[in-house]
C-alpha positions in Angstrom: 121.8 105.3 149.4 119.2 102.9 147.7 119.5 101.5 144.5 116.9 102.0 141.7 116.3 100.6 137.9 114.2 102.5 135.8 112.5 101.0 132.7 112.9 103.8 129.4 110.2 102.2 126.3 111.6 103.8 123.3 110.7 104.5 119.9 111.9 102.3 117.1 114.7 104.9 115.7 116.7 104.4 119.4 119.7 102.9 118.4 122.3 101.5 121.0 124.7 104.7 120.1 121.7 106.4 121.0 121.5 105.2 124.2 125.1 105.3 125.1 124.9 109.0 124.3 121.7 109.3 127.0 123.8 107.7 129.5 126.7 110.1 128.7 124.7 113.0 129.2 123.1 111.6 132.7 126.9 111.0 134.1 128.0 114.7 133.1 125.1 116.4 135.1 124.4 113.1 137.8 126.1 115.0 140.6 123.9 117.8 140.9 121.0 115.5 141.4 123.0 113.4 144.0 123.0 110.1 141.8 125.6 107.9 140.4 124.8 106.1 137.4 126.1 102.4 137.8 125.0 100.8 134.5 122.3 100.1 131.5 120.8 97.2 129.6 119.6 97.8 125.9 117.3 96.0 124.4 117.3 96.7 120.3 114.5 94.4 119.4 112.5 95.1 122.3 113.0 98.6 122.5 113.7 99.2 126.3 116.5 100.5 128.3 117.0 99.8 132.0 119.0 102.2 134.1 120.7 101.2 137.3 120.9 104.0 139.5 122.4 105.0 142.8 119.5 107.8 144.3 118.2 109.6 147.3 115.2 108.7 145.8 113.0 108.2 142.9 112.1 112.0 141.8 116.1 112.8 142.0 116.4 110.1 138.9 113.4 111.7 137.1 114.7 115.1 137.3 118.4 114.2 136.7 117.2 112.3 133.3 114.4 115.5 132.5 117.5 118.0 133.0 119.8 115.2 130.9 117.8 114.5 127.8 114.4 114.7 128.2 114.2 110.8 128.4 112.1 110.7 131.4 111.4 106.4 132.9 108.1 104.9 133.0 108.8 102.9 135.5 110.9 103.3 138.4 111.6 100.7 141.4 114.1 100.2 144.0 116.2 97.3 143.7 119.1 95.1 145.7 122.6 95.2 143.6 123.4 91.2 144.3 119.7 90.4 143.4 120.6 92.2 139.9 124.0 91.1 139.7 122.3 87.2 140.6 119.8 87.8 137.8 121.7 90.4 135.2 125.2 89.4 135.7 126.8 92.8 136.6 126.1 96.2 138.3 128.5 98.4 136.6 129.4 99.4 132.7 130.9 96.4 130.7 134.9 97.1 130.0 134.9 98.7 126.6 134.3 96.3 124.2 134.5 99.1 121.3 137.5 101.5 121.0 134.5 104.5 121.0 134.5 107.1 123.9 131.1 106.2 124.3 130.9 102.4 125.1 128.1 101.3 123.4 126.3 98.6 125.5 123.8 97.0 123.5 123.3 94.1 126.0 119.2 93.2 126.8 117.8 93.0 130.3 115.5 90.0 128.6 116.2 86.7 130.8 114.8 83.4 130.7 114.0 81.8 134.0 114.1 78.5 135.1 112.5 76.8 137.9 113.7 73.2 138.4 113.8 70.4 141.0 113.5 66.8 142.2 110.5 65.7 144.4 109.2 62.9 145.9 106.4 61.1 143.3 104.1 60.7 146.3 103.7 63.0 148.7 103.7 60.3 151.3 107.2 60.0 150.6 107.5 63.2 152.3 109.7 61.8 155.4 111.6 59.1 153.7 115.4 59.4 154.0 116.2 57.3 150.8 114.2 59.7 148.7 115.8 63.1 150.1 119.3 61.5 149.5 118.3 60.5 145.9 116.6 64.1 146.0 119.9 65.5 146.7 121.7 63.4 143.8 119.9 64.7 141.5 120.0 68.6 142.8 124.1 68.0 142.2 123.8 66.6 138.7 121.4 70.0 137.7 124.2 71.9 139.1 126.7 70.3 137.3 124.2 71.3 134.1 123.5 74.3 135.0 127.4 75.2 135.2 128.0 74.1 131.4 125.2 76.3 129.8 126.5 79.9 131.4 123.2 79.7 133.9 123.3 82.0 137.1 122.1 80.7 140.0 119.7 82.9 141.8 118.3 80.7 144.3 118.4 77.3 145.8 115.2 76.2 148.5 114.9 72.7 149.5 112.9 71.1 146.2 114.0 73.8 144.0 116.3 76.3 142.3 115.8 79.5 140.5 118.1 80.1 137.7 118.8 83.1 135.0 120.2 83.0 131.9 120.8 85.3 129.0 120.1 82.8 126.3 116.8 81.3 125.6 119.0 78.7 123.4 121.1 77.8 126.6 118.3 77.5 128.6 116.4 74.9 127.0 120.1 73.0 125.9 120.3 72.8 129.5 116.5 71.6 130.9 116.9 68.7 128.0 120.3 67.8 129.3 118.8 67.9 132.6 115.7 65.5 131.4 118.1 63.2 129.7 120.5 62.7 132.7 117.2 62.1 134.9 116.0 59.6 132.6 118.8 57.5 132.4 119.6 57.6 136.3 115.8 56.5 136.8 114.8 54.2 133.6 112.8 52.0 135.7 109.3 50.3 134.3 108.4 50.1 138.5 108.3 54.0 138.2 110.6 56.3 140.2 110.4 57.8 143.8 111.0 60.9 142.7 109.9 63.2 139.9 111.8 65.6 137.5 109.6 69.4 137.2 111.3 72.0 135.0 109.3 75.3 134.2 110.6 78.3 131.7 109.3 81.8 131.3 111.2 84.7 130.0 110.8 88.4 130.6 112.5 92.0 131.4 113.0 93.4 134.9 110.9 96.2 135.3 107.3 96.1 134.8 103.7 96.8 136.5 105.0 95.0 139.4 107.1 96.6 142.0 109.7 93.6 142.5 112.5 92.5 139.9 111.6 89.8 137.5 108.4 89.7 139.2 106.2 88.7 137.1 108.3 86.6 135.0 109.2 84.3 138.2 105.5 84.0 139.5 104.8 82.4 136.4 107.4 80.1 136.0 106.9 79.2 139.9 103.2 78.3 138.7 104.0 76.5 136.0 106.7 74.3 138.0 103.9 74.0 141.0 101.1 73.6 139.2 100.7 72.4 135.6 101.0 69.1 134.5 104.1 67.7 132.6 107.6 67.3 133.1 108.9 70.5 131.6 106.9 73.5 130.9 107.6 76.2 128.9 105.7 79.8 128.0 104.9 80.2 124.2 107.7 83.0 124.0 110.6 80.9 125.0 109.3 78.3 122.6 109.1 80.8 119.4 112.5 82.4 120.8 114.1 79.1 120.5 112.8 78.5 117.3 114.4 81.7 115.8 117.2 81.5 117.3 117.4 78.1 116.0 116.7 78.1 112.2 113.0 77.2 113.1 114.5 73.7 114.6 111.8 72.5 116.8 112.3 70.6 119.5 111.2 67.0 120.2 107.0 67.4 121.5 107.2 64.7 123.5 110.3 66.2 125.7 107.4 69.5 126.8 104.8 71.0 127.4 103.9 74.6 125.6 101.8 76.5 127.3 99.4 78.7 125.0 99.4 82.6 125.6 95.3 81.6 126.5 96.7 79.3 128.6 99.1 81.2 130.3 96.7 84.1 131.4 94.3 81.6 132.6 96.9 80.3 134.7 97.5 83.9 136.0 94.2 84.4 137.2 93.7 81.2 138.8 96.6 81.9 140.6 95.7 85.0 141.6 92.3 85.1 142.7 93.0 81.9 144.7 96.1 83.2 146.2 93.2 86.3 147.6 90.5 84.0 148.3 92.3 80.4 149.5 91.9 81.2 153.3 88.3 82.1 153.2 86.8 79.0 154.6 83.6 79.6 152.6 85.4 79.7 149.3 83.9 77.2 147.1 84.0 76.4 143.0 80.6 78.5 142.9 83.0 82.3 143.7 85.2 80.7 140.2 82.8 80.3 138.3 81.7 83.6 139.5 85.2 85.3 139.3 86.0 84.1 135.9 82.2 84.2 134.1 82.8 80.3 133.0 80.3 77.7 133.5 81.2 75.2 136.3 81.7 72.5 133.4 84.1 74.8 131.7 85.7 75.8 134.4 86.3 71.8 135.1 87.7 71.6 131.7 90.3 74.4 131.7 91.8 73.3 135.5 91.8 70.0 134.7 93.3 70.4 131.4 96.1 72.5 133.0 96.8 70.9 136.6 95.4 67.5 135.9 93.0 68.1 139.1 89.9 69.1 139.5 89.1 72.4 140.9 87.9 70.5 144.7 91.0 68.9 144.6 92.9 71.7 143.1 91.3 74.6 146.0 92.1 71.5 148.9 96.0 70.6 147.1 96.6 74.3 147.4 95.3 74.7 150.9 97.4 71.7 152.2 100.5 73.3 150.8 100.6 76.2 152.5 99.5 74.7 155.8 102.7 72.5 155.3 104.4 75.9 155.2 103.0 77.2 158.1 103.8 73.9 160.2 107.5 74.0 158.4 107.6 78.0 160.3 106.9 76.2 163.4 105.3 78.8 164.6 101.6 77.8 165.1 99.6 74.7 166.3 97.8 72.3 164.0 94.2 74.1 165.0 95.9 77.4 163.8 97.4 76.2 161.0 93.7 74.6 160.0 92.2 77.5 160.3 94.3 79.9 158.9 94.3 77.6 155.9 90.1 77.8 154.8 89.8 74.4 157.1 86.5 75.0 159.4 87.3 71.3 161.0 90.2 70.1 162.4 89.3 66.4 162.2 88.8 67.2 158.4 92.0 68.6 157.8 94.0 66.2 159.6 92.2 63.3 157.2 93.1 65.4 154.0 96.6 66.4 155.2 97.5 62.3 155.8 95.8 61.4 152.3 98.0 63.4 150.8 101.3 63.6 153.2 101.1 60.0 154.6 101.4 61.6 158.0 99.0 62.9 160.4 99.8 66.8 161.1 100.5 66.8 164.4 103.3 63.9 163.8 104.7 65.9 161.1 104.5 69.0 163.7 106.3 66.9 166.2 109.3 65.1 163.5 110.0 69.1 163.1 111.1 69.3 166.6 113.4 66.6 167.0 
């Protein structure tokens, strides 16, 4: 059977023994409704619960929580248990930790996520075996970091990894050990060949979105692709720190904080070019448009954010995915022009070696031997 999480908001007189007692009541009557209750998350300050769930489906939960307590979800969506156990740590009830029947879990489904990597400084570097060995140094040291700070790792690509953690504390003890190790393997005044990029977000599992973490993780991956600086981090991981910190600050120069104006700009850039980028006839004129800014202000706020203008930002983005598409092998450099906004191959050969250092169809070709 599929696995759901359901997301409970509760009123500020829920207390964790509360909660444990709502779970109680849902295992006592789960079989009638064909369900097995695997586990909750608590979330005091918050005030959410999240219910891992065993279902036929997602009216069996409803109606096994209506017949329970009352405490009917606001949000429902189906889930894979090593995703959650990658993210949350475990898919079952904690051992008892209390000597009460009840087992009051008062754990929160809050995470901080981390996006980090190494990557070549140029993008013409893209090819050069020196730089992917020194890429893959580096990738071992942030493991070796990531290993004393209690971080899970969720994912690994080839530039990056995605990594949870239930501390906001231990997550930014960890991206400054990280920064510190890189700077002294690669204190050069010549520059280095490859680049640090660390990006933090926090968030809960379940909300408006239908996948896990999912908006929490689309940020953080737009603040590690996009924004300029050499660690980013949302305002709420910053103030989190903070408290949990004594109001210890940490050093300005080591970050970049990214204001909560900041951040939904950010969103919406992302996602209205992430709808539009393949329409050939997309120009600055439909983001003006889209966002009711004047082109000058619109200048400003890219700029400010990626360091590029928004030309360069709409072509940057374009030539990205088109190295996707020639990484899937799967399509020809015409295709992969077109399907990328390009309405001239000629053109997007020129852009694609100003920026990769390589004409497409070489790239196409290294691919294949």
């Amino acid at each position: 059977m599929p696995i759901y999480m359901d997301r409970h908001d509760v009123s500020k007189e829920v207390t964790a023994e509360i909660v444990a007692e709502l779970h109680q009541k849902d295992l006592k009557i789960q079989h009638k409704f064909n369900c097995k209750g695997l586990t909750y998350w608590f979330d005091d300050k918050r005030k959410t619960a999240f219910c891992l769930v065993e279902a036929p489906n997602k009216d069996a939960i409803k109606e096994m929580h209506d017949q329970a307590h009352g405490e009917v979800p606001h949000r429902i969506i189906e889930v894979d248990n090593a995703i959650v156990e990658s993210f949350l740590g475990r898919i079952e009830d904690p051992e008892k930790s209390q000597k009460t029947e009840l087992n009051i879990i008062n754990d929160p489904a809050f995470r901080v996520i981390m996006v980090v990597g190494v990557k070549p400084s140029f993008f013409r570097k893209i090819l050069d075996e020196k730089v992917n060995l020194l890429i893959k140094e580096q990738h071992s040291e942030i493991i070796k970091s990531l290993s004393n700070y209690n971080g899970r790792l969720v994912k690994r690509n080839q530039d990056r990894f995605l990594i949870s953690y239930d501390s906001v504390t231990n997550a930014i003890k960890c991206a400054l050990e990280i920064q510190i190790n890189f700077k002294k393997n690669f204190n050069t005044k010549y520059g280095s060949p490859v680049k640090l990029k660390i990006s933090l977000n926090g968030g809960v599992p379940v909300d408006e979105k239908e996948g896990f973490f999912e908006n929490t993780i689309k940020a953080a991956q737009s603040y590690y692709d996009l924004v300029v600086g050499e660690m980013v981090l949302s305002t709420e991981v910053k103030e989190l720190y903070e408290s949990e910190n004594s109001n210890n600050s940490i050093a300005s120069d080591s970050f970049v904080t990214l204001k909560p104006s900041e951040e939904k700009f950010l969103k919406d850039l992302v996602f209205f070019t992430e709808k539009e980028w393949c329409n050939p006839t997309l120009n600055i004129r439909d983001f003006t448009q889209y966002f009711g800014y004047s082109k000058s202000k619109l200048y400003r706020k890219i700029i400010t954010l990626t360091g590029k203008s928004p030309n360069i930002f709409l072509k940057d983005y374009r030539l990205t995915k088109a190295l996707q598409f020639l990484n899937k092998e799967d399509l020809n450099v015409s295709e992969v022009a077109f399907e990328t906004g390009f309405n001239s191959l000629g053109y997007f050969s020129k852009c694609f070696q100003e920026s990769f250092g390589i004409l497409p169809s070489q790239y196409l070709k290294s691919k294949c031997l």
